[in-house]
N, C-alpha and C positions, 0 to 999 in steps of 0.2 A: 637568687634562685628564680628562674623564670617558670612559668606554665609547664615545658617541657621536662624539665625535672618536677613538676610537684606528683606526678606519678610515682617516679624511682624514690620520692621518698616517703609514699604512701606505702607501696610494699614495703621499704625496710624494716618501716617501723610497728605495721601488721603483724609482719615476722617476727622480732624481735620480743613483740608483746603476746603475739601469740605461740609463742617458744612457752614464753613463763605462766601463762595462762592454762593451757594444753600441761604441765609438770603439775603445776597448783590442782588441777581438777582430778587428773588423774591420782594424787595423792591421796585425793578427799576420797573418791572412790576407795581405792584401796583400804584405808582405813576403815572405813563403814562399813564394807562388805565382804573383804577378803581377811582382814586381821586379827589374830587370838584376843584383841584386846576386848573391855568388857563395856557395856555399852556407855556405861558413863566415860569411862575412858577416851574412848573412838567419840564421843560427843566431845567432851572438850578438847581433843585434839583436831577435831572438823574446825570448831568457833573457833579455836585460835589461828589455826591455818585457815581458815577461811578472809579473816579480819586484818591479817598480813598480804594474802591476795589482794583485795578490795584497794591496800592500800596501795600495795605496786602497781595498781593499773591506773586510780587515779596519778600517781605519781609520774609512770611512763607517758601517760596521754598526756598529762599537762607538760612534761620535759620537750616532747615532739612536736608538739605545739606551739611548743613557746620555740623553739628552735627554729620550726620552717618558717613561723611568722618574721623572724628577726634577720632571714637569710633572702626573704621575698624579695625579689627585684626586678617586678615586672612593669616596662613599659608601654605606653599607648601613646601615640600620636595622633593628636585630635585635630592638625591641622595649622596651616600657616609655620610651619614650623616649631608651634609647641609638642612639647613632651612633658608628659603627667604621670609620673607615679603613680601607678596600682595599688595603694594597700592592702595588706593582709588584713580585709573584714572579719567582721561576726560571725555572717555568713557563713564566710568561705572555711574560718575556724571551725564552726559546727560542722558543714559538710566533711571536714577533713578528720574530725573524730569520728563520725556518723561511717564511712566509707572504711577507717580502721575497723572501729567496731565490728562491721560486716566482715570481715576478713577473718578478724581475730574466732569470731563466731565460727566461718569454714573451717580454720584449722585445729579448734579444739573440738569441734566433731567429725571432723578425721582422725583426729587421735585418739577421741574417746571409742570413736566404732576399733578401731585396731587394735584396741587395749583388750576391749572387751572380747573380742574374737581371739586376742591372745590369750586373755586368762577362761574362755568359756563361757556364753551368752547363760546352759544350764546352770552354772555355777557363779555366775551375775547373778541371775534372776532368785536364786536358794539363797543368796546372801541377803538379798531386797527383802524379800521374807522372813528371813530370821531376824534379820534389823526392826521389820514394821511389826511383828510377833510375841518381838521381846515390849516392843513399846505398847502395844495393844496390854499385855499383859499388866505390865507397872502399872498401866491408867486402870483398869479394872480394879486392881490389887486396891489403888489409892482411894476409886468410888466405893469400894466397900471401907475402907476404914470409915470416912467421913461419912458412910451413910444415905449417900444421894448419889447422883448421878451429876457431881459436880463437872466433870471432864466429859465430853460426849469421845466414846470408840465407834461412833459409827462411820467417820472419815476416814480409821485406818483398816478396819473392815473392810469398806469399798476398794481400798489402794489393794489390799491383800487379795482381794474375786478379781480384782479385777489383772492382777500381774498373774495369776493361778491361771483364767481361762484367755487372758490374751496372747494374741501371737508377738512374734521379735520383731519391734518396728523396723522398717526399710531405714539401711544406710543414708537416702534422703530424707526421709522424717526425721532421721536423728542429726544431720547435720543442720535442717532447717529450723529446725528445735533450738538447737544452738545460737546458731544467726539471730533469731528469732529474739532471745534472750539477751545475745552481746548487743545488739543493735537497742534495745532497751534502755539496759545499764549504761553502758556507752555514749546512747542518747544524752542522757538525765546528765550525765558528768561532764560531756561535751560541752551543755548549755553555761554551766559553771566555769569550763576551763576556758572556753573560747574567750569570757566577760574578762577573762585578766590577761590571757595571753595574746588577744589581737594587736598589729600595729596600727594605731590609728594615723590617718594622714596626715603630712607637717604642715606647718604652719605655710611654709614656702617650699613648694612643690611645684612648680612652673617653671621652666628654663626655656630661653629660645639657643635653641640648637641648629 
């Protein structure tokens, strides 16, 4: 694989990751805020889809990674007739999750904005509420058993004025949100994937040609 393709296979695998990304999230929405289920329910069904996520994406980034690394075949001529093999650095490993990441970020906040316009931003935002409503509540419920103010509700209180009196953030806020976020996670994994899946240079890499 030279330079010329490390694009074509930076989108595929964008795609690909961001197909199952974009499903994953969308699901977690839906449970949380659209589902008759009951809130412990719609929680343990988030944590576990969510911990199956985490894992397909570490898995997919390290598979793509390890793939273009081991397919790298760029050369450079430095002269006189040598040619030096390129390796697929560190670097260029990070970069190449870093650059997914951002991608995968665009397209599950395209899909998340489509979702929500399909099912109703009013009836997003009533389910956000009745999710952070029931939780405000339990936590209250449990500071009076115990007596104290072990758990503070003043965190879900705010989340609650503040979804009640805010407006529907722009299609860009919410896809740069996104970004924002994959670019993150994505980062942090990249730094790990890249340390196993680089190829490093051989021993003998020189040829006169």
């Amino acid at each position: 694989m030279r330079i010329k393709d490390f694009w074509m296979d930076v989108l595929r695998a964008a795609a690909i990751i961001g197909v199952v990304m974009a499903i994953s999230h969308i699901f977690e929405q839906y449970v949380m805020f659209f589902s008759d289920m009951s809130l412990m329910q719609a929680s343990v069904t988030y944590l576990i889809e969510a911990m199956i996520a985490a894992a397909a994406f570490v898995w997919l980034m390290f598979y793509f990674t390890r793939r273009v690394a081991r397919a790298w075949n760029d050369r450079v001529e430095v002269g006189d007739g040598i040619v030096v093999d390129v390796p697929f650095t560190y670097g260029r490993a990070v970069s190449y999750g870093l650059i997914i990441s951002m991608l995968v970020g665009l397209f599950v906040g395209v899909a998340n904005t489509l979702f929500v316009d399909f099912m109703g931003y009013d009836l997003y935002r009533a389910g956000q509420l009745a999710y952070l409503e029931e939780i405000e509540e339990l936590m209250t419920a449990y500071n009076k058993m115990a007596g104290s103010e072990a758990i503070s509700v003043d965190v879900f209180e705010g989340q609650i004025d503040t979804l009640e009196m805010g407006e529907r953030p722009s299609m860009f806020m919410n896809i740069l949100a996104h970004m924002t976020a994959y670019m993150l996670y994505g980062g942090i994994t990249s730094l790990i994937v890249a340390a196993i899946a680089r190829r490093k240079p051989k021993a003998q890499n020189i040829s006169n040609e």
